[in-house]
N, C-alpha and C positions, 0 to 999 in steps of 0.2 A: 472434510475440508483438506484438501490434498494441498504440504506444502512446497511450493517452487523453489525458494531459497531462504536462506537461512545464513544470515552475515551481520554482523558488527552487530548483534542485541536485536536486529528487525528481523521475523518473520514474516514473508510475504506468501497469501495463499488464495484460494479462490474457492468458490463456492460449487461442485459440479452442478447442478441444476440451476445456477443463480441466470439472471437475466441481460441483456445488452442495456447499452452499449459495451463489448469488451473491457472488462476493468479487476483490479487486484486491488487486495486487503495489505494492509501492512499493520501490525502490531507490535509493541515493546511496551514491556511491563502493562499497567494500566491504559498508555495511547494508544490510540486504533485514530487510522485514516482509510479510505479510501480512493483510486486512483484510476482516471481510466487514462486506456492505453493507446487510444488514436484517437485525439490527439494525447498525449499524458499530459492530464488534468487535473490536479488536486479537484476531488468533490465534494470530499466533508473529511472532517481531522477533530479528532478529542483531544488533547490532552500533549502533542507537540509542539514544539518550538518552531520557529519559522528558520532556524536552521536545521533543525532536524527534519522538516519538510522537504527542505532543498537537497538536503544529503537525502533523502529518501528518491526525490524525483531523479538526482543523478544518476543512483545505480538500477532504477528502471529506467534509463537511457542506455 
């Protein structure tokens, strides 16, 4: 699971062999979401806030 960045408690990373559409993992503490990236779309989310979601979606913009 190679990770791309790594800011403010969210690790975001991807899967090498994982599948389309283009999309990243974000994780902090016990939340995990998933995101894809054309268009960036919340696709499933555990355990964040709906601002934490937004602050997520931001800095993959």
């Amino acid at each position: 699971m190679p990770t791309v960045l790594r800011i403010l408690g969210f690790r975001f990373f991807f899967y090498s062999n994982d599948h389309e559409p283009i999309h990243i993992h974000v994780e902090c503490g016990d939340s995990t979401a998933k995101f894809n990236l054309v268009p960036i779309q919340l696709v499933k989310s555990n355990g964040f806030n709906a601002r934490e979601l937004k602050k997520i979606s931001i800095l993959i913009e």
